[in-house]
Every structure is written in C-alpha cells, then in structure tokens.
C-alpha positions as CSV (number, residue, x, y, z in Angstrom):
1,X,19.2,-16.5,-23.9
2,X,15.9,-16.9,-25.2
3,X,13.6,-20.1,-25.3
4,X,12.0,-20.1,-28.9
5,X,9.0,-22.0,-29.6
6,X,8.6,-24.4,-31.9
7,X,7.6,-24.7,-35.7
8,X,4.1,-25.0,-34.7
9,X,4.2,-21.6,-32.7
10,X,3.0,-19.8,-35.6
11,X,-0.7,-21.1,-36.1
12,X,-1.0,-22.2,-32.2
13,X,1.1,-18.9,-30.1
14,X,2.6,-19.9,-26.5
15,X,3.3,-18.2,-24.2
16,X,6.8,-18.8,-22.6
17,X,7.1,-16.8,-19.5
18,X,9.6,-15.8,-17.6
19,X,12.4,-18.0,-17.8
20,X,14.0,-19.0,-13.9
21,X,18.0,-18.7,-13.7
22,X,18.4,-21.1,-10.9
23,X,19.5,-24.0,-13.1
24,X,21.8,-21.6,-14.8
25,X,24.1,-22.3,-11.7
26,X,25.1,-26.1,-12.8
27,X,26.1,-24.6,-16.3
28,X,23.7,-26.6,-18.3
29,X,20.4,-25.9,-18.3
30,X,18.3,-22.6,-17.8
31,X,14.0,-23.1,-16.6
32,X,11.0,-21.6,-18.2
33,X,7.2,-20.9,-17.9
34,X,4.8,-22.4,-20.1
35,X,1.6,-20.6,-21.0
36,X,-1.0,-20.0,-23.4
37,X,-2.8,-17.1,-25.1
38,X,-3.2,-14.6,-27.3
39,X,-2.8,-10.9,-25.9
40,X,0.7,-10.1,-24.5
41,X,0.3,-7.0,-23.4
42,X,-1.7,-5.9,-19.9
43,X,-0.5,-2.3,-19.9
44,X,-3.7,-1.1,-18.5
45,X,-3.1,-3.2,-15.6
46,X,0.3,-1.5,-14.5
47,X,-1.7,1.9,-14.9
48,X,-1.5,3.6,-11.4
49,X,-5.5,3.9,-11.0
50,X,-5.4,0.3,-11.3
51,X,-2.1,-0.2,-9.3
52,X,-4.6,1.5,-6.5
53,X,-7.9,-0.1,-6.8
54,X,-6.0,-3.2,-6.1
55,X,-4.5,-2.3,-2.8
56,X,-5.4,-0.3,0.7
57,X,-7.8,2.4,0.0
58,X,-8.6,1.2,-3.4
59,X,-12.0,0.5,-4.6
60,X,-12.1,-2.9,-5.6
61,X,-13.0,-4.7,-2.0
62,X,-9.9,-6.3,-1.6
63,X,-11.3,-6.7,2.2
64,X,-8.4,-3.8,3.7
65,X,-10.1,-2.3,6.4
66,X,-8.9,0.9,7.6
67,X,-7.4,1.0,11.3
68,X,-7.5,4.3,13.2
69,X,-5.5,5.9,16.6
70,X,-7.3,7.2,19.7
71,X,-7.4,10.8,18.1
72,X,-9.6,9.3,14.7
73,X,-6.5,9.4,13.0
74,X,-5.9,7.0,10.0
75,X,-2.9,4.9,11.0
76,X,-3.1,2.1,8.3
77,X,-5.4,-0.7,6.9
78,X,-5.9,-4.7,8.0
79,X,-6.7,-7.3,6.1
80,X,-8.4,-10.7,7.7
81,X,-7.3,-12.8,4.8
82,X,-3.6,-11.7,5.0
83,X,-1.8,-13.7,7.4
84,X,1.5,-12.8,9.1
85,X,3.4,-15.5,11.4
86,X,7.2,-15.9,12.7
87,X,9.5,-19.3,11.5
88,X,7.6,-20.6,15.0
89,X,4.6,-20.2,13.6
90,X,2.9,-17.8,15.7
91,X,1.0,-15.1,14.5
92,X,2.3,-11.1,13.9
93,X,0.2,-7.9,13.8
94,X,1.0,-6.2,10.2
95,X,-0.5,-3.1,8.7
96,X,-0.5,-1.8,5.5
97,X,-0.9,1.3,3.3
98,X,-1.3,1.8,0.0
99,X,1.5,2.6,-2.4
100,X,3.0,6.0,-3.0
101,X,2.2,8.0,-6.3
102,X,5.5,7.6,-7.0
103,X,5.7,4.2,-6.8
104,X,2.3,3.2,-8.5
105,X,3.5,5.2,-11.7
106,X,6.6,3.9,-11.8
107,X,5.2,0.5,-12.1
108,X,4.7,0.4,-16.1
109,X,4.6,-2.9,-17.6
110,X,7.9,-2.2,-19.3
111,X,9.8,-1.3,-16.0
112,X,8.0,-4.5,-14.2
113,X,9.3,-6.8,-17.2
114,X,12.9,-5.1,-16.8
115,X,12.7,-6.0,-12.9
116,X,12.0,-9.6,-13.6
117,X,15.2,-9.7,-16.1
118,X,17.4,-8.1,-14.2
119,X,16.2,-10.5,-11.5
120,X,17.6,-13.3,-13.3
121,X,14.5,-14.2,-15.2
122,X,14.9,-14.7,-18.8
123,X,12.1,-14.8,-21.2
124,X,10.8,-12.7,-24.3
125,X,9.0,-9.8,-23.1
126,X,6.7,-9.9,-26.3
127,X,5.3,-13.0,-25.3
128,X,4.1,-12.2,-21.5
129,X,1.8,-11.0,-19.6
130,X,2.9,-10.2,-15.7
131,X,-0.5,-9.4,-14.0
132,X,-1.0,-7.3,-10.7
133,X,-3.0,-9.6,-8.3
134,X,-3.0,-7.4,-5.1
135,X,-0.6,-4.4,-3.6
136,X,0.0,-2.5,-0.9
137,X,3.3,-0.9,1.9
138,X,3.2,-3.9,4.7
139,X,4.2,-3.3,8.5
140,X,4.9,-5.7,11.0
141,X,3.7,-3.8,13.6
142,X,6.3,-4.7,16.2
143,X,9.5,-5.4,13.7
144,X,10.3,-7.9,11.2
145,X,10.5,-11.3,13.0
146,X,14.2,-13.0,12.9
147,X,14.2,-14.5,9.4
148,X,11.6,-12.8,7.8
149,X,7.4,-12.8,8.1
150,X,5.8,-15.9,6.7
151,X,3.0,-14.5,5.0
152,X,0.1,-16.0,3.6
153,X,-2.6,-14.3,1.2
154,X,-6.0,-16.5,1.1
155,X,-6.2,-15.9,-3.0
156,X,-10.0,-17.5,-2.3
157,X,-10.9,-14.6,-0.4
158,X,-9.2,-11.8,-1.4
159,X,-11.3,-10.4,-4.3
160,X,-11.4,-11.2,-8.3
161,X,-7.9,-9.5,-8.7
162,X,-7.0,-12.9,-7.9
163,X,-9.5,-14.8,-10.7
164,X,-8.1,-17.9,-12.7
165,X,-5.3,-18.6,-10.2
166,X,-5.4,-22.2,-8.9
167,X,-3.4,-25.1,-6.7
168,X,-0.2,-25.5,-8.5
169,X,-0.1,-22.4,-10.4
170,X,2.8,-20.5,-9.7
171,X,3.0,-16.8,-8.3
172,X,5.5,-14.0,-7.7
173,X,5.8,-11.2,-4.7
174,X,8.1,-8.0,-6.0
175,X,8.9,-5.9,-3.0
176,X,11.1,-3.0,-2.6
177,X,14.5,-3.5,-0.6
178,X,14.2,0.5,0.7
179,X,11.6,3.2,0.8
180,X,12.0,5.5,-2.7
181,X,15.3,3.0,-3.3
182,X,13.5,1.9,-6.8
183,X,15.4,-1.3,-6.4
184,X,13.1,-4.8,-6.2
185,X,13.4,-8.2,-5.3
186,X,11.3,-10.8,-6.5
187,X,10.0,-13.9,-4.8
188,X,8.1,-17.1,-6.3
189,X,6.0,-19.5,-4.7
190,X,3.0,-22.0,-5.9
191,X,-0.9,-21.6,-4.9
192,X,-0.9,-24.6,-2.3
193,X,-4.2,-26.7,-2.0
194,X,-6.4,-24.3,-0.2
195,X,-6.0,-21.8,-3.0
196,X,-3.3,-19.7,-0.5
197,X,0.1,-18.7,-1.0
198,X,3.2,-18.0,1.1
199,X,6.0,-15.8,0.9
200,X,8.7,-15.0,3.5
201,X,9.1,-11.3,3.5
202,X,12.4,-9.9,4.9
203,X,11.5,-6.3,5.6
204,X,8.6,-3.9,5.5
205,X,7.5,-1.8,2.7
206,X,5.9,-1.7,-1.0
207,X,5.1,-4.9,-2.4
208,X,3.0,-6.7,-5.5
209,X,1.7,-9.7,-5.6
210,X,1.6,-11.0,-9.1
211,X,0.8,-14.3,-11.8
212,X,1.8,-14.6,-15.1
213,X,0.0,-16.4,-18.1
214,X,1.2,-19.6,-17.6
215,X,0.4,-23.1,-16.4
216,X,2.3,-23.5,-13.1
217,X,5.1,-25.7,-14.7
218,X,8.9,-25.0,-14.6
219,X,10.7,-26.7,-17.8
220,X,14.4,-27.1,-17.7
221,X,16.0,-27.0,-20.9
222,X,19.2,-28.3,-22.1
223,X,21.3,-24.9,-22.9
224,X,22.7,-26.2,-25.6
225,X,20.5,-29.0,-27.1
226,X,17.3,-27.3,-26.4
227,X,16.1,-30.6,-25.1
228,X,14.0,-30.5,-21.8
229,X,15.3,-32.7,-19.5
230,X,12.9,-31.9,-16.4
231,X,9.5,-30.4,-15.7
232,X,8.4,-30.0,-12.3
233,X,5.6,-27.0,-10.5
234,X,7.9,-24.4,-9.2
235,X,7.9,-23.5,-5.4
236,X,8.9,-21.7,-2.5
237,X,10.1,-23.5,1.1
238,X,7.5,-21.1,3.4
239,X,4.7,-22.6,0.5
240,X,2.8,-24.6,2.8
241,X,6.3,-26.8,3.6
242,X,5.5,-27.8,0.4
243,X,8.7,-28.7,-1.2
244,X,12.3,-27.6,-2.4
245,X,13.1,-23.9,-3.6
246,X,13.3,-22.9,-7.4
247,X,15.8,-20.1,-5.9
248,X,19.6,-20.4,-5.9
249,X,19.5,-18.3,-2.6
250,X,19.8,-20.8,0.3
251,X,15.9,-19.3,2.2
252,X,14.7,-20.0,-1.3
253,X,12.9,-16.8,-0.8
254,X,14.3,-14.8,-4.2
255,X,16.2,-15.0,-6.9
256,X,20.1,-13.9,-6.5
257,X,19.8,-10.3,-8.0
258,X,17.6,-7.5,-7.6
259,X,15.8,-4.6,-10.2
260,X,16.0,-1.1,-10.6
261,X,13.4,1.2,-12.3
C-alpha cells in the first residue's frame, strides 16, 4: 500500500519516504517518511566510484586510516570517529575495508530501493531519494560482542558525505547478513543531540550508512481512513538510550525481513 499525497501535491511535490511496517503489526495503521524536494532520483550516488570514494580507501577523507602488519602489509583501515563498544559499554577494536567490486556495483539505486521494500518498508520509489552517507566491510577485531557491537558514527566529523543531516533526523544502516550472500538487513536510528548515531550491528561485514530526503518524522496512518493518528521522530534503542524502537523485532535493531539483489 501506498501513501498518496494530497490534492495540493501537484503545485507543491512531497516527498513520502519510505513507509515503516512496524505498525502494520496491530492491523490498522502502516508509518511513513515525510520529506520535501524536487529531484527523486540520486543514481549517480549508488555508482560504484562513488560507492568507493565514500568508504576505506576512497578519496573523499572520510578520516579511514590505513593499519598495517609487522611485514608492511595492509591489514585494514581505522577510523577515530567510528566508535565500537559492547551492551557494557566498553570499547572494541574494529577494522574495516572497503567494499568488494562486486558489491559496490551491485548497489544501483533500483536494487537499494528493492532492499528497503522487501525490508518491510513501503513507499513510492518515484518519490525518493535513499542517499549513501558512508560505507565500508567492519571487523570487530576480536569477534562480535554477545548481542551485537554498539556502534556510533560521529556524523560531525566524518566528512560532507554526511552534509544536511541533523538531531532528530532519521538514518538507516543496510548490512549484509553473509559475505557474497546478496541478502541485507536494514536498521534505523535517529541523529541524537551531538550530531552521532548508533546502530547495534550483529555481525561483521559490508555495510551503508544511509538518509533519505525527509524530515525525521514517522506519521502513522489509519490504513483504512487515511487519517494520521500519530506522528513521532523514529528511533533505535542503542540511539543514545534515546527511546523506544520503530522495529517490530524485540532488539529494535531491524526490521522483520531481509533483501536480496
């Protein structure tokens, strides 16, 4: 189901993005994005030159600094402004490498859009944009910690891929459940006061940080009437401890299905 806009849309276009399933649950209602703009297409910015300027070894000084062995050996990339910690809160060495070829050219807009749908999100794909922030293969050095990684990107200090995104605005972490699987979760969370964002990650490997065109607000809508009936700023539980879950899974850290290219 799709949310249409109003009678007005025509001489003043919004943007409805991606449309949240967890409300879809009680039977009733279904949530939505609100945006504005006028270009709905960012094709460019799923191209796989871009896909790599955005993540370890790229060229746009998103602060990765490469990490070698003993022998001079390239073993990964650090990032300072990329923060790892266990549910005790203490901090965990990660590493990370930039995506395969594989993976960056398989990430066309399209394909992206697809994942988000057949994540449970539901919204017209002619009326989005999903932007790459920041990318990149994660490692937690010495294994996932019990329940996931809590990780924090500082969005104030991680480069311009991460321009216009402010406290409350909402953003979303795709990551891939194997190596060369195909298949993605994806994960929301809000920019918490300090311009940061948190996402527990269950496992190593490729992820994307992303935004969408859109104001930070989740609308629930009546299914049937069309009226809204709610309108809160979406969220994650490992945001800052900054509320309750958008997510119908119980760790609020994704939605209940996952995407394949």
């Amino acid at each position: 189901m799709k949310f249409m806009p109003s009678k007005g849309a025509k001489s003043s276009k919004k943007i409805v993005a991606v449309a949240l399933t967890a409300a879809m649950c009680l039977g009733l209602s279904m949530t939505a994005f609100a945006a504005t703009g006028t270009s709905y297409s960012k094709e460019n910015l799923w191209s796989p030159d871009h896909i790599k300027q955005i993540g370890p070894n790229g060229n746009s000084n998103m602060h990765f600094v490469p990490d070698y062995d003993e022998f001079g050996n390239l073993t990964g990339y650090t990032n300072a402004y990329i923060l790892a910690r266990d549910a005790k809160g203490n901090r965990v060495d990660t590493s990370f490498r930039e995506l395969s070829q594989g993976v960056r050219e398989s990430l066309t807009e399209e394909k992206v859009i697809n994942i988000y749908k057949d994540n449970g999100f539901d919204f017209d794909e002619t009326k989005i944009d999903i932007i790459p922030v920041l990318d990149g293969d994660i490692n937690f050095k010495y294994g996932v910690p019990e329940g996931g990684g809590v990780v924090t990107f500082q969005l104030a200090d991680l480069g311009a891929a991460a321009e216009g995104l402010k406290p409350g605005d909402t953003t979303y972490l795709m990551q891939q459940t194997a190596p060369g699987s195909g298949v993605w979760e994806v994960y929301v969370a809000t920019v918490g006061p300090n311009n940061d964002v948190t996402f527990t990650v269950p496992r190593n490997g490729a992820f994307v940080l992303c935004k969408t065109l859109q104001d930070g607000t989740v609308v629930t809508i009546n299914r049937t009437t069309g009226e809204v009936i709610d309108r809160k700023p979406a969220d994650n539980v490992a945001n800052n401890n900054a509320g309750t879950s958008t997510s119908t899974n119980p760790s609020g850290a994704t939605s209940p299905k996952t995407g394949e290219f």
